[in-house]
C-alpha positions in Angstrom: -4.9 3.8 -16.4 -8.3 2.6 -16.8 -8.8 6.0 -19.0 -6.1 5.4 -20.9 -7.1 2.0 -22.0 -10.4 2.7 -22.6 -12.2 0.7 -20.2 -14.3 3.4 -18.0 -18.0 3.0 -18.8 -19.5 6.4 -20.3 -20.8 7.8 -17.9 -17.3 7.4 -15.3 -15.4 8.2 -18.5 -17.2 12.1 -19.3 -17.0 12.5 -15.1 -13.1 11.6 -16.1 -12.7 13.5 -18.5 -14.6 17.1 -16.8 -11.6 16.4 -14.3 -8.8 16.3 -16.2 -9.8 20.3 -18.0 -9.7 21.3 -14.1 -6.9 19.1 -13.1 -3.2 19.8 -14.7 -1.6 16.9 -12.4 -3.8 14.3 -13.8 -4.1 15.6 -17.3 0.3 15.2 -17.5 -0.5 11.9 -15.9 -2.4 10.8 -19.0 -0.3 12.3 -21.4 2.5 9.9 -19.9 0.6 7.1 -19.9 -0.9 7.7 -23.6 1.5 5.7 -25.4 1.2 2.2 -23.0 -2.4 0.9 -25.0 -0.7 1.1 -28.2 2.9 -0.4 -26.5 0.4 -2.7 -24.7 -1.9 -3.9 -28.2 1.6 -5.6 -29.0 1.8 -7.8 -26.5 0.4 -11.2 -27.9 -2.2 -12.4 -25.5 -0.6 -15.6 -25.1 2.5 -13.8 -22.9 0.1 -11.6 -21.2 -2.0 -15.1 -20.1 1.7 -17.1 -19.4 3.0 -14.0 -18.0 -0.2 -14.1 -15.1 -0.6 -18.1 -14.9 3.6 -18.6 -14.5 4.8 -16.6 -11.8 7.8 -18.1 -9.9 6.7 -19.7 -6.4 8.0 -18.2 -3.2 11.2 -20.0 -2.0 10.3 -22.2 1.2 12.7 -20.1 3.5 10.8 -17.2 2.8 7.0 -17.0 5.0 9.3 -18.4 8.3 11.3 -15.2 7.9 8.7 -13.2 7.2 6.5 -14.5 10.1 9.6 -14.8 12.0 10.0 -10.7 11.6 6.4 -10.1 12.4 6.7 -12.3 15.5 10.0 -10.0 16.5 7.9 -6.5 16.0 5.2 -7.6 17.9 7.3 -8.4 20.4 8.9 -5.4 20.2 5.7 -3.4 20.6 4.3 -5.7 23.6 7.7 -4.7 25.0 7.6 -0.9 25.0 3.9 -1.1 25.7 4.5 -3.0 29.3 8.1 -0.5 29.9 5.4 2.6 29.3 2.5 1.7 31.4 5.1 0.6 34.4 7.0 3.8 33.7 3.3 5.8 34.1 2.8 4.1 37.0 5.7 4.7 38.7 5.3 8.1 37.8 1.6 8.5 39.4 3.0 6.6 42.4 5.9 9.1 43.2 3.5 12.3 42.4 0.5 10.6 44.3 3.1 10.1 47.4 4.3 13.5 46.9 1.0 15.7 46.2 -0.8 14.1 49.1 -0.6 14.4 52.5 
């Protein structure tokens, strides 16, 4: 994107620009993308600022269920952790009571 705007210094932009002749992928990439500085230029810069400055806050309900979630994974994880290294154990025990005399 930063090609397509123009905002590579010259240097990054001719090490850009040697990739894209060896690089098909990236050279359709930047066809795509041709078109969004010109779409962009129309933008006034007063919604671009308002658009950055305004963004809706996070309802209240939302970081307690989010760190509610966490809190149930890592649980989760400390769960199957202790079931696996009591499972090993008992494992070793019965071969250890087995293999030796």
């Amino acid at each position: 994107m930063a090609y397509v705007l123009g905002s590579l210094s010259p240097g990054d932009r001719l090490a850009y620009e040697r990739h894209l002749s060896a690089c098909p992928p990236c050279e359709h990439e930047v066809c795509l993308l041709a078109g969004t500085a010109g779409l962009l230029s129309r933008v006034p810069a007063e919604w671009a600022v308002d658009s950055l400055t305004t963004a809706p806050p996070l309802p209240v309900t939302v970081l307690p269920g989010l760190a509610q979630a966490e809190l149930a994974v890592r649980r989760r994880r400390l769960a199957i952790t202790v079931v696996a290294i009591l499972l090993a154990a008992t494992v070793g025990a019965v071969l250890a009571h087995f293999l030796c005399p």
